[in-house]
N, C-alpha and C positions, 0 to 999 in steps of 0.2 A: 504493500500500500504506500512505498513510497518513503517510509521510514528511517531513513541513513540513522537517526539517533537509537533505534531497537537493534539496527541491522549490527550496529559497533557493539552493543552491550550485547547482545547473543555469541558475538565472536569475540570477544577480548576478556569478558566477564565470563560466561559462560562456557568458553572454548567449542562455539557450532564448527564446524568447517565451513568457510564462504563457501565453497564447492562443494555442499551437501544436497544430494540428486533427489528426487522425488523414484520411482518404480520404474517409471520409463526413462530416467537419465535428464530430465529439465532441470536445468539450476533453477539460482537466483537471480543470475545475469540474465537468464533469456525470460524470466518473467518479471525483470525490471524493463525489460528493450521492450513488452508486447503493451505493457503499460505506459510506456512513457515517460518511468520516473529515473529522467536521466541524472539525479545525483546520485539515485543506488547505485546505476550499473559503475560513476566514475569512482565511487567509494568501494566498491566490489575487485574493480580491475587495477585500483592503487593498491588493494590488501594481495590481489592474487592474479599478474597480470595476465595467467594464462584463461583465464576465465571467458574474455571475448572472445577466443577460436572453440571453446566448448563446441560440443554436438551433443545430442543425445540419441538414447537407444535407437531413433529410427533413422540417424546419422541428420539431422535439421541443426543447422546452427544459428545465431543473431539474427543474421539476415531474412534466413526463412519465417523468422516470428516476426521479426519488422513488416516485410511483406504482409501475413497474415495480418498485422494492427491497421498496414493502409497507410503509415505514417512515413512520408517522403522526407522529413525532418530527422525521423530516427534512421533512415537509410543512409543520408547522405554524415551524420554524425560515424555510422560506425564504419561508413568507407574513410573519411576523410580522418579521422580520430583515433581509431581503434584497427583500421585496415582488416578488416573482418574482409573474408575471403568471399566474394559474388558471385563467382564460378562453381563452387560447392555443388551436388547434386546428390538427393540424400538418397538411402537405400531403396526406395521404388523410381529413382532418377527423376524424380523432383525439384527442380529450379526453382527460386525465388520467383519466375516469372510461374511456375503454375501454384504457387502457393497466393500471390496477388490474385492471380485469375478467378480463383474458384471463389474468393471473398469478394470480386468483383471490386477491387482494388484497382480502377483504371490511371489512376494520379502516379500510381508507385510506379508504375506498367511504360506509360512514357516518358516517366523518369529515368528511367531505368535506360531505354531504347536513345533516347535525347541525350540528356545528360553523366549520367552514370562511369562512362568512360570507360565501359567493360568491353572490351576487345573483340573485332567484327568474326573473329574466329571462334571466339569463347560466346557471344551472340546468340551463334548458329547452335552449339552446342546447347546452350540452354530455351530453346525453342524446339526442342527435338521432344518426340514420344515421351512418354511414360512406361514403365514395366506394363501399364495394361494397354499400351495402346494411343494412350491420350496427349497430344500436342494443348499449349497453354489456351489455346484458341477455343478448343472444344472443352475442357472444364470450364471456361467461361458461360458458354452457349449452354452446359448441361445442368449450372445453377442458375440458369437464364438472365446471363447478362450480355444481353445479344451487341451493346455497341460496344462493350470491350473484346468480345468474342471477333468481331468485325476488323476491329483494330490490330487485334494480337493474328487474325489471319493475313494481313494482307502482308506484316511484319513478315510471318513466316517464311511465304511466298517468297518475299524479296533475298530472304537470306538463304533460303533452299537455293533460290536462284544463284544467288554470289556462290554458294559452294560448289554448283555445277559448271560454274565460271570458271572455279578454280582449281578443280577437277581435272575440265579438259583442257585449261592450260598447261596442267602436271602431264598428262597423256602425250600432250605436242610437244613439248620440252624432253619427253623420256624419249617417244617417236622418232624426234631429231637427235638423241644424242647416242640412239642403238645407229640410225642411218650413217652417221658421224665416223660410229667406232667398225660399220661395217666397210664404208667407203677407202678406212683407212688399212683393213686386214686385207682389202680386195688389188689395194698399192700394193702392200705389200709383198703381197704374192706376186703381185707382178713382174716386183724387183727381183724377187728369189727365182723366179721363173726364167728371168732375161738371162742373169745370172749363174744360172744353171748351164743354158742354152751355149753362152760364153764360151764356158772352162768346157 
């Protein structure tokens, strides 16, 4: 609830561990980040700085509960602050971007796409399926939130596309460098051939 003065007397009086998990492995740091109350998580991570890269049992860490509050405020504090890791993707491959989606979090979502500064390759990566199947576009659409669903499709699209971009520029760059190394075995023999002919 936000309490830095209970959160000290539990761990300094009492000896809690800051790092004491609930069943499924959530701190106290990822339900200070879900609520908001950003002097617990900077009191938490001055007692125990590994506390902002936490995950728990279902591998979710800060950012994914960020995401799930909606709060573009708490995102850009634990990238720019804490350097909480955005590329994360928890044990059902899970992205921050389908964790926004299904709360129908569209603020976090073009955040995220705009601003965020997560890398066109790490992007794509988290725009991809889910273990069941699911792209962030369609958990949108399946808790009916059809103009984020809208939005996180056309996203998709775009980046599926850049990866097939950069795909077949791999293929043509490989293509030209087997023609490269064959043009140059086919000299070769040539020379050995003349050479041959010579002696």
């Amino acid at each position: 609830n936000g309490h830095v003065d209970v959160c000290r007397w539990l761990v300094e009086k009492c000896g809690v561990d800051p790092d004491a998990r609930t069943v499924d492995g959530t701190s106290a740091f990822h339900f200070a980040v879900h609520w908001g109350h950003v002097a617990v998580l900077r009191w938490l991570v001055a007692v125990r700085p590994t506390l902002a890269h936490a995950v728990n049992a279902f591998g979710c860490n800060a950012v994914q509960w960020a995401a799930l509050s909606g709060s573009v405020d708490m995102c850009v504090l634990l990238l720019r602050e804490f350097e909480v890791d955005f590329t994360l993707l928890n044990h059902n491959l899970h992205s921050v971007f389908h964790k926004a989606a299904v709360k129908g979090n569209e603020e976090v979502c073009r955040w995220l796409v705009a601003a965020s500064g997560i890398p066109e390759d790490a992007l794509a990566k988290l725009l991809r399926a889910d273990k069941a199947g699911n792209r962030p576009s369609e958990l949108a659409r399946l808790e009916g939130h059809d103009k984020l669903s809208g939005f996180l499709a056309g996203v998709e699209v775009s980046e599926r596309r850049e990866e097939v971009e950069a795909d077949v520029v791999d293929v043509a760059e490989a293509a030209g460098a087997d023609a490269a190394k064959k043009r140059e075995g086919d000299h070769r023999d040539a020379i050995i051939a003349a050479t041959a002919a010579v002696l």
